[in-house]
MIDOSE-1310 file (N, C-alpha, C; in nm, 2 decimals, decimal comma, always signed):
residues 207
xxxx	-13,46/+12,37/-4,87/-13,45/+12,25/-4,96/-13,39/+12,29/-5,09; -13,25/+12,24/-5,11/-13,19/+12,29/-5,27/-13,25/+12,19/-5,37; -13,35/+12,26/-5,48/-13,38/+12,18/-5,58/-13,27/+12,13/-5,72; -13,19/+12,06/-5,69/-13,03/+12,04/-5,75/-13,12/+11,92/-5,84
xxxx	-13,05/+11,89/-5,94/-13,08/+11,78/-6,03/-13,08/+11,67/-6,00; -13,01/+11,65/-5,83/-12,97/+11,58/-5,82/-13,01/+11,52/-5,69; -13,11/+11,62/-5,64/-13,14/+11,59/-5,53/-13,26/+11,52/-5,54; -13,32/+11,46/-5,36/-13,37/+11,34/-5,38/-13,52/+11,39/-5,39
xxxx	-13,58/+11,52/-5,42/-13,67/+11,58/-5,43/-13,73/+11,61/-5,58; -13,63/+11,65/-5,63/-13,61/+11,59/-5,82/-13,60/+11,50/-5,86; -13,56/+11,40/-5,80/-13,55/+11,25/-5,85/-13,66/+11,24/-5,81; -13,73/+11,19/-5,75/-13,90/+11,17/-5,71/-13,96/+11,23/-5,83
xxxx	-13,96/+11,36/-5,83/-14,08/+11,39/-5,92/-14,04/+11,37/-6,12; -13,89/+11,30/-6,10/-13,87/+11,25/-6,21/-13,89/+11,15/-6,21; -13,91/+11,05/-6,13/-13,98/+10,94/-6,13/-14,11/+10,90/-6,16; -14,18/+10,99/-6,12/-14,32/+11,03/-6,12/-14,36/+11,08/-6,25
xxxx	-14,29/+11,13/-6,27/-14,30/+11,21/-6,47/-14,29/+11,08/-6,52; -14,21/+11,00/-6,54/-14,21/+10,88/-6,59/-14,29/+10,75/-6,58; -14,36/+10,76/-6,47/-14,44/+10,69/-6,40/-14,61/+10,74/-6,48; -14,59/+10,86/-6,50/-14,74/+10,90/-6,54/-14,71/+10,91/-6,69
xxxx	-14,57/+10,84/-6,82/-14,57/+10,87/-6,89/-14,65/+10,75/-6,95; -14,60/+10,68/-6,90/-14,64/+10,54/-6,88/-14,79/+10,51/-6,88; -14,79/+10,52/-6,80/-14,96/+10,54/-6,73/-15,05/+10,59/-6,87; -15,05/+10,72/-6,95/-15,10/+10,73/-7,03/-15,08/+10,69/-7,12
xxxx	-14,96/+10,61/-7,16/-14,91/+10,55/-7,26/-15,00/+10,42/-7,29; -15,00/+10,33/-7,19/-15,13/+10,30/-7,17/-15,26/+10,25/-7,20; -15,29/+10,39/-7,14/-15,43/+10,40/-7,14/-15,48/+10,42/-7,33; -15,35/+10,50/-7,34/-15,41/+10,52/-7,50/-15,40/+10,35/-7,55
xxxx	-15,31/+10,33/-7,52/-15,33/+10,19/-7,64/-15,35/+10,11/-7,57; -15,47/+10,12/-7,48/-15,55/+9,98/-7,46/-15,70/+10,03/-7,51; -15,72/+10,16/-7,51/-15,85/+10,23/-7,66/-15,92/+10,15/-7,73; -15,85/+10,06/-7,82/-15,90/+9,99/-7,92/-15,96/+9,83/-7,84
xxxx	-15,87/+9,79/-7,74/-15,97/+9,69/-7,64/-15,87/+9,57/-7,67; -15,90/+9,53/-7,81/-15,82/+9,39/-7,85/-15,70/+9,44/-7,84; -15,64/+9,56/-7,83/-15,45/+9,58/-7,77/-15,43/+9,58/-7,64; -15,55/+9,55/-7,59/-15,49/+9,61/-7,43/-15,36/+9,46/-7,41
xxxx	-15,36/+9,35/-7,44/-15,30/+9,25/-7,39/-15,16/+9,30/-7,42; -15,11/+9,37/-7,54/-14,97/+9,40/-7,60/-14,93/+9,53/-7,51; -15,04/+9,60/-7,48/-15,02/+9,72/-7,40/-15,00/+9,72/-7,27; -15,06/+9,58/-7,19/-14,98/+9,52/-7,08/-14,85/+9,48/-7,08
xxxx	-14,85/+9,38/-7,16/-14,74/+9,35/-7,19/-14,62/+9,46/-7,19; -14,65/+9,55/-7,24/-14,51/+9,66/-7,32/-14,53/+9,78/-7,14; -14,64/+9,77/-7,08/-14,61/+9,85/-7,00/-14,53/+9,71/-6,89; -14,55/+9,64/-6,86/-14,48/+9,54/-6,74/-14,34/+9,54/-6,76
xxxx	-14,29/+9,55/-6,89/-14,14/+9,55/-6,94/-14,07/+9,70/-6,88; -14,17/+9,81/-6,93/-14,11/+9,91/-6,88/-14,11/+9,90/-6,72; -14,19/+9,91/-6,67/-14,17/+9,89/-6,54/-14,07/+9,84/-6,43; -14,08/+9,70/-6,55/-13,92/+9,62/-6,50/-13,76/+9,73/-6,50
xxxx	-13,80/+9,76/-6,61/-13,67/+9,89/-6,63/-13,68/+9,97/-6,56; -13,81/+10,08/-6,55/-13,80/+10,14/-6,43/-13,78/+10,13/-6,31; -13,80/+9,97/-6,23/-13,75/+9,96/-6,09/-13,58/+9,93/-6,11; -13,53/+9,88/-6,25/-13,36/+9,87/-6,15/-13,36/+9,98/-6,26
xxxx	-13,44/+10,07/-6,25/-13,31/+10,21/-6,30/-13,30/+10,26/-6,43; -13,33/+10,17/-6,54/-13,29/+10,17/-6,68/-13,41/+10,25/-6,75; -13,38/+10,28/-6,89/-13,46/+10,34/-6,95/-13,57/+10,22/-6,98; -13,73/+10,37/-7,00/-13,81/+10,31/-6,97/-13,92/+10,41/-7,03
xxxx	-13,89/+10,45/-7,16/-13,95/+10,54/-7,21/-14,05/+10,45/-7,30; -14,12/+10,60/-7,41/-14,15/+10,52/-7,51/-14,15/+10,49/-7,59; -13,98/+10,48/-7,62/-13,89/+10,36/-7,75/-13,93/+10,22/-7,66; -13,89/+10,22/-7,52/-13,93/+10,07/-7,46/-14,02/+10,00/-7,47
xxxx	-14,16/+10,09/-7,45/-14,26/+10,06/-7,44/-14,34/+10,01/-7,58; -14,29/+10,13/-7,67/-14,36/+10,04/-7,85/-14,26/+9,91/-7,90; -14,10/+9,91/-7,85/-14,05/+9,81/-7,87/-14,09/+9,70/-7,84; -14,18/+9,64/-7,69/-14,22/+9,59/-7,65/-14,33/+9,54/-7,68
xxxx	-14,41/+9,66/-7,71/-14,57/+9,63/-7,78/-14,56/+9,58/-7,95; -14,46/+9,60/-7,97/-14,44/+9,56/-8,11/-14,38/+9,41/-8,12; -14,29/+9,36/-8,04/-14,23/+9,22/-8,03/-14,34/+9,14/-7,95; -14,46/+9,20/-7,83/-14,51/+9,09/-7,80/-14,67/+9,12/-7,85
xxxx	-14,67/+9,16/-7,94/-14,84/+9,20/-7,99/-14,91/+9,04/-8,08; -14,83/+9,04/-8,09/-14,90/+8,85/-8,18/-14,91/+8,76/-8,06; -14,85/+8,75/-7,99/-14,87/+8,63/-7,81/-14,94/+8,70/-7,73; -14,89/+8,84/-7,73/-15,00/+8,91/-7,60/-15,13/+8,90/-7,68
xxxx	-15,15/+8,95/-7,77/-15,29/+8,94/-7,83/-15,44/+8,87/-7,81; -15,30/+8,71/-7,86/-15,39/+8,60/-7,87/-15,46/+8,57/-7,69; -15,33/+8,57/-7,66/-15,40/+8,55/-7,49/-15,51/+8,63/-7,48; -15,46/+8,72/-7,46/-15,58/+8,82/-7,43/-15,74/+8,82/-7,52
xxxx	-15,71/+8,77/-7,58/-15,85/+8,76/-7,68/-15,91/+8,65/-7,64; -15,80/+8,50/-7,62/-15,87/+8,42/-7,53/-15,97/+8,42/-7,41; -15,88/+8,55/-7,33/-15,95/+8,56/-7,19/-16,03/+8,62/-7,20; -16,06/+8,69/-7,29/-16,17/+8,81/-7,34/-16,32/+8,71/-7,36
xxxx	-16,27/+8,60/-7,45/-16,37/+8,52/-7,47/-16,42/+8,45/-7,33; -16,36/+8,43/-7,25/-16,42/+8,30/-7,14/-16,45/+8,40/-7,01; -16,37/+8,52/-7,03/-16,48/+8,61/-6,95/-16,61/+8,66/-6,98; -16,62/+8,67/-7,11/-16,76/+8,75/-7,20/-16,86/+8,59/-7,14
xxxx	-16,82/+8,47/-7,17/-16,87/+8,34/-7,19/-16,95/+8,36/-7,03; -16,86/+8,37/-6,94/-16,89/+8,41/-6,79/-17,00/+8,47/-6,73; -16,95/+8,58/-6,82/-17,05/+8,67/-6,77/-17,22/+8,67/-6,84; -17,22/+8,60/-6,97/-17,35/+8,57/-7,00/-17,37/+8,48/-6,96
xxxx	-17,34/+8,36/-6,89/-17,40/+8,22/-6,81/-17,42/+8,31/-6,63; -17,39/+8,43/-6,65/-17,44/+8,47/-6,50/-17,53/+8,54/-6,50; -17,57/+8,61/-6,63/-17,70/+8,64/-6,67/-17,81/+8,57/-6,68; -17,78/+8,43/-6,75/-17,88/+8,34/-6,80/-17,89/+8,30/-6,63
xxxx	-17,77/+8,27/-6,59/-17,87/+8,20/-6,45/-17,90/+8,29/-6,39; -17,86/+8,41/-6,33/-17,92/+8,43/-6,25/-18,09/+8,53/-6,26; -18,14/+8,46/-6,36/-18,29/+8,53/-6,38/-18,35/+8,35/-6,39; -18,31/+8,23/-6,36/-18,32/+8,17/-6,36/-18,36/+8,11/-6,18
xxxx	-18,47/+8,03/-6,17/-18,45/+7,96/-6,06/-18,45/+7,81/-6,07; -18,36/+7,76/-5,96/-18,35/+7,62/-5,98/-18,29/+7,62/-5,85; -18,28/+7,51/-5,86/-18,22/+7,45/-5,69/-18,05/+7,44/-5,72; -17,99/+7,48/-5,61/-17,85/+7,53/-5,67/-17,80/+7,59/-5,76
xxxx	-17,89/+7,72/-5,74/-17,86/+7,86/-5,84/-17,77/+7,93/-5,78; -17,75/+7,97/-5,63/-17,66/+8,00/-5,56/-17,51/+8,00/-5,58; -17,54/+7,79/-5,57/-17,37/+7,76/-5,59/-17,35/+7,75/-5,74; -17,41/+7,76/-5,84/-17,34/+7,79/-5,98/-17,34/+7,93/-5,97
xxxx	-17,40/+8,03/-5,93/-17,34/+8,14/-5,93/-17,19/+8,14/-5,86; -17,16/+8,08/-5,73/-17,09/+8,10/-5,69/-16,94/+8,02/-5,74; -16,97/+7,94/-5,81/-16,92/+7,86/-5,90/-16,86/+7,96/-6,01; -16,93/+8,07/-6,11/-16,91/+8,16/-6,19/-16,78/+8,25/-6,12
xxxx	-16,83/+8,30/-6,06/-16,77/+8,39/-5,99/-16,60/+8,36/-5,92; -16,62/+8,20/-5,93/-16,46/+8,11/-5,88/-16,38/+8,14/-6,00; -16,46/+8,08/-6,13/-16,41/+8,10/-6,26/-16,38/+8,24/-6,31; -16,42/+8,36/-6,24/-16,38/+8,46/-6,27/-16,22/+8,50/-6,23
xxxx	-16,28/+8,45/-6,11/-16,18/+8,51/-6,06/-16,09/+8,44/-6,04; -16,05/+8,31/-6,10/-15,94/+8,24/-6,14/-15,86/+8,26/-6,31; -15,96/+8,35/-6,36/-15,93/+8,39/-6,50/-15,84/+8,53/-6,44; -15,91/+8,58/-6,37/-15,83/+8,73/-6,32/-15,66/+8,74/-6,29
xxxx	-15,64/+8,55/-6,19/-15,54/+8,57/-6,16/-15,45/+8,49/-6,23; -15,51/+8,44/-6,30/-15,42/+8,39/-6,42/-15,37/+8,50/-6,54; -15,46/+8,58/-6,54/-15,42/+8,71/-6,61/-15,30/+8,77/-6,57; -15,31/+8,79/-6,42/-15,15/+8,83/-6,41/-15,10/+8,81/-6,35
xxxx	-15,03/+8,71/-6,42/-14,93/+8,61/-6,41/-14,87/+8,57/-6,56; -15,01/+8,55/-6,66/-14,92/+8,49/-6,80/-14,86/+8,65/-6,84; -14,91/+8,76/-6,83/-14,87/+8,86/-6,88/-14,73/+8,90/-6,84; -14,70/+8,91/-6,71/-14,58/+8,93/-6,67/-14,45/+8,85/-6,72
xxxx	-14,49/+8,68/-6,78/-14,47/+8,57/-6,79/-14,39/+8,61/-6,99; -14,46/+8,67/-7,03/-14,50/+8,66/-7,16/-14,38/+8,83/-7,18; -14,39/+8,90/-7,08/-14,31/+9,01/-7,06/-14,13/+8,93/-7,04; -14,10/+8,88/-6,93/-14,01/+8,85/-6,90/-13,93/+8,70/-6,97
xxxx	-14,03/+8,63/-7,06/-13,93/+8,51/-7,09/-14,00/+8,49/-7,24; -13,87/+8,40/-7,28/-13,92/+8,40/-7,41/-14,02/+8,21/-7,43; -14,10/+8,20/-7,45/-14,17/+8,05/-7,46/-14,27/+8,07/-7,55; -14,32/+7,96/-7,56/-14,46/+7,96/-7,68/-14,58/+7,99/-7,58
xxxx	-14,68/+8,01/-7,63/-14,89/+8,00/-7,55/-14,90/+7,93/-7,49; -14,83/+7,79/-7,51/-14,88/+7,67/-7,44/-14,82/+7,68/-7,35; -14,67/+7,65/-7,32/-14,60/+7,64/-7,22/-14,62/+7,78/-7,15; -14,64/+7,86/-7,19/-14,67/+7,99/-7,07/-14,82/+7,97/-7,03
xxxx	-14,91/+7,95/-7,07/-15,03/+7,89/-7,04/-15,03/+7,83/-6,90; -14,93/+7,68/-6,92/-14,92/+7,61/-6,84/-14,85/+7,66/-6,70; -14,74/+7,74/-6,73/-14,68/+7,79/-6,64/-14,74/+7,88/-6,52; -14,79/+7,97/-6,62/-14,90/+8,04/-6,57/-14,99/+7,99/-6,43
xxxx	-15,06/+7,90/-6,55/-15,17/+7,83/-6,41/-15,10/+7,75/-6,31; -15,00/+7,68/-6,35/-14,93/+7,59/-6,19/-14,84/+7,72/-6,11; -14,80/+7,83/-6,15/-14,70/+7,91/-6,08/-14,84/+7,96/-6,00; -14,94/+8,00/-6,03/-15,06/+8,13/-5,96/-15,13/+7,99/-5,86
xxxx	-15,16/+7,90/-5,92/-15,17/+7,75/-5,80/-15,06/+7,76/-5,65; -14,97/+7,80/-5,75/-14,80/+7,70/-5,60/-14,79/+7,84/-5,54; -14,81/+7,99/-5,60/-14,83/+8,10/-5,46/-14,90/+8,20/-5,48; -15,02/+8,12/-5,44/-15,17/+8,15/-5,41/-15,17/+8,28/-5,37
xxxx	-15,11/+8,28/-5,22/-15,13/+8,39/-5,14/-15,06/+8,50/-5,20; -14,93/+8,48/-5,29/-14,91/+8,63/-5,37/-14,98/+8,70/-5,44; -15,04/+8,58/-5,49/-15,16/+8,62/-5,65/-15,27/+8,68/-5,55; -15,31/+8,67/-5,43/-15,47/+8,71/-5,36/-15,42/+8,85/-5,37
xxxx	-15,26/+8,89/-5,32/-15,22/+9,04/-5,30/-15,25/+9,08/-5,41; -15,15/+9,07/-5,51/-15,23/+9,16/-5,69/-15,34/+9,16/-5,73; -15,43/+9,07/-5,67/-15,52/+9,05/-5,69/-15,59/+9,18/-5,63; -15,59/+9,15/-5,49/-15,65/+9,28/-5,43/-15,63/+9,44/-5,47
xxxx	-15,50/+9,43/-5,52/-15,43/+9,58/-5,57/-15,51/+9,63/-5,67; -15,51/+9,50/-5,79/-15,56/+9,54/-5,87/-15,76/+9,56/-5,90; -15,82/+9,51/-5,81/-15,94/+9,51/-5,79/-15,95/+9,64/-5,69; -15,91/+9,69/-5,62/-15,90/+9,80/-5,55/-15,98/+9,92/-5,65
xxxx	-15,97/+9,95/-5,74/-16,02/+10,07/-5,78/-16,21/+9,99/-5,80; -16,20/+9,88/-5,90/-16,36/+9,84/-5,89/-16,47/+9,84/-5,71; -16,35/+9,81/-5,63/-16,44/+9,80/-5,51/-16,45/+9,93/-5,44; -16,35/+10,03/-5,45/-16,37/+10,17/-5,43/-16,48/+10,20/-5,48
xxxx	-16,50/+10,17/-5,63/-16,66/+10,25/-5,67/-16,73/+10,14/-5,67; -16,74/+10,05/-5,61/-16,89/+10,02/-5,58/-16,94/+10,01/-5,43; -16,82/+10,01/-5,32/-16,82/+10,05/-5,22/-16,83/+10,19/-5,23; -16,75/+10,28/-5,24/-16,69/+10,38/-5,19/-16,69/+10,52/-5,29
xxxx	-16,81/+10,49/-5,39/-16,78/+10,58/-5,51/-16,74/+10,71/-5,50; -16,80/+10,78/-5,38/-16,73/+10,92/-5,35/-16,58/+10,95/-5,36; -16,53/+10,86/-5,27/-16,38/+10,85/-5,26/-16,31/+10,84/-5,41; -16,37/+10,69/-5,47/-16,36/+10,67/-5,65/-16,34/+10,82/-5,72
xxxx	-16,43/+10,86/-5,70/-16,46/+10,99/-5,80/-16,34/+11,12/-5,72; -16,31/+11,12/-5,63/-16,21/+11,22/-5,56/-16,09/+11,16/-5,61; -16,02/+11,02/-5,61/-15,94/+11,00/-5,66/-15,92/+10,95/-5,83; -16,03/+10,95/-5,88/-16,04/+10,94/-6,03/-15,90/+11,00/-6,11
xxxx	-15,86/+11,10/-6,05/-15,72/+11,18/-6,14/-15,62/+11,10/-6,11; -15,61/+11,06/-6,04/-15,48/+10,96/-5,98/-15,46/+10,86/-6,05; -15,62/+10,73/-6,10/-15,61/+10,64/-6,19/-15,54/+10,72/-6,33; -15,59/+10,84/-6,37/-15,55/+10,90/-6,52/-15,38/+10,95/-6,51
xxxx	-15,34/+10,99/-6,42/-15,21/+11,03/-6,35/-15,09/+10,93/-6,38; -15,09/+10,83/-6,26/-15,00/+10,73/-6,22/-15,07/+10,65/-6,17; -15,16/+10,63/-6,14/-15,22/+10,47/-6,08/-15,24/+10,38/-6,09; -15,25/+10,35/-6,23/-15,24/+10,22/-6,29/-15,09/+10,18/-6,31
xxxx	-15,00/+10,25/-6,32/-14,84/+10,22/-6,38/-14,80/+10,21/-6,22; -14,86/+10,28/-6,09/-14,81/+10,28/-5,99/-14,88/+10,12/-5,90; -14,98/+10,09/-5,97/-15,05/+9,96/-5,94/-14,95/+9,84/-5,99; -14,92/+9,88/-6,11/-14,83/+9,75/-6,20/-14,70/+9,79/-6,16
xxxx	-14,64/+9,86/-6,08/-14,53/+9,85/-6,00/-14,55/+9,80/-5,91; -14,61/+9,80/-5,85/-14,66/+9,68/-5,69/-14,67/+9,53/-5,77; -14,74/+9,53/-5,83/-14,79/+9,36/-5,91/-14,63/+9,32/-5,97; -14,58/+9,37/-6,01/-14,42/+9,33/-6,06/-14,30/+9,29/-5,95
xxxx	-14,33/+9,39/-5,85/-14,21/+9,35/-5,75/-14,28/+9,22/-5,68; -14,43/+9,21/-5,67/-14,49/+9,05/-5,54/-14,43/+8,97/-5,71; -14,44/+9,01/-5,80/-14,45/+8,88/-5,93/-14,32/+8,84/-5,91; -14,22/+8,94/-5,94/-14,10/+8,88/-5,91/-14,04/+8,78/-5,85
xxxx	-14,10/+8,79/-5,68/-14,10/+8,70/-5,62/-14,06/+8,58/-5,64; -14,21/+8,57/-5,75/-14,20/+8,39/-5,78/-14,12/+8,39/-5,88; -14,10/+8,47/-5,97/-14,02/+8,43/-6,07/-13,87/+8,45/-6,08; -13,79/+8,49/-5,96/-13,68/+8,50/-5,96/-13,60/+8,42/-5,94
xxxx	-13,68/+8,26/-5,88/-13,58/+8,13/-5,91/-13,59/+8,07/-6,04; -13,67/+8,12/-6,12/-13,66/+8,08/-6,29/-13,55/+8,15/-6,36; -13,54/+8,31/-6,29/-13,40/+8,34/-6,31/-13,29/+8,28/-6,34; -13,24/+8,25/-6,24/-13,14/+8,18/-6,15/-13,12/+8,11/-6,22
xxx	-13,20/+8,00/-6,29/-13,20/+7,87/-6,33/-13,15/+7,88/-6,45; -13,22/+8,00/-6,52/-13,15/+8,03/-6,64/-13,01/+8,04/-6,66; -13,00/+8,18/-6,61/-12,84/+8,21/-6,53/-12,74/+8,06/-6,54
């Protein structure tokens, strides 16, 4: 095997370099908690660059985090709230008994996980087009409605590491380097190409 600059064995692991540059890029600036929304945001953009090819460093990535940190923010602080809200009405009930504790739990748990997949959707949303909160808001929730079955896939992707450790924590903990590596930037490469999907007739329309 000739390791040439050019070959398809260096390209890989330069892809991979960039893929994990990413990745910790990241992880550092979602640290503080209230950036993680701008730090999504600014990684989903690179990403986009990284699949057709383009630069996708980190001039892209703080450019990104810097133009969408006031809209990514807010969202994200929103969801922060109605998750937190969530998850203490599933505390309060469930130390609670009543008759149909079950189905408001299970009621909770709908709302969760309709906040999850609306998560990513406005982000990618907020990455790729220019609009206000509201109208991405709205878009958001009717686009993750009209293809459900895409949203269940990112959905799964991205739940995959929580269910590993609470199924599977051995495995979790064997693969733990991988999440700190590329796993997460290699996760939000999968969620970008199903996202695309939907949003490539909004393209067009543009165009």
């Amino acid at each position: 095997m000739k390791f040439t600059p050019d070959s398809k064995f260096m390209i890989l692991c330069t892809r991979l370099v960039e893929l994990t540059k990413l990745n910790l890029l990241w992880l550092l600036c979602i640290l503080p908690v209230f950036t993680a929304g701008a730090a999504t945001t600014a990684l989903i953009t690179c990403l986009y660059a990284f699949h057709a090819g383009e630069e996708c460093g980190s001039k892209v990535f703080f450019a990104s985090f810097r133009k969408s940190f006031g809209k990514a923010t807010i969202v994200w602080v929103i969801i922060l709230f109605f998750a937190a809200m969530l998850v203490v009405d599933y505390y309060i009930v469930a130390y609670l008994a009543f008759p149909g504790r079950m189905a408001v739990i299970g009621l909770l748990f709908f709302f969760l996980f309709a906040l999850v997949i609306f998560a990513e959707m406005i982000f990618p949303l907020i990455s790729q087009f220019p609009a206000g909160i509201r109208e991405m808001t709205v878009n958001a929730i009717l686009l993750s409605i009209a293809h459900l079955p895409k949203m269940l896939l990112v959905t799964g992707m991205n739940l995959l590491p929580l269910l590993l450790l609470i199924l599977l924590p051995q495995v979790f903990i064997l693969l733990g380097f991988l999440w700190l590596i590329c796993g997460f930037s290699l996760m939000g490469l999968y969620d970008i190409m199903v996202v695309e999907q939907i949003l490539a007739p909004f393209r067009q329309t543009e165009e």
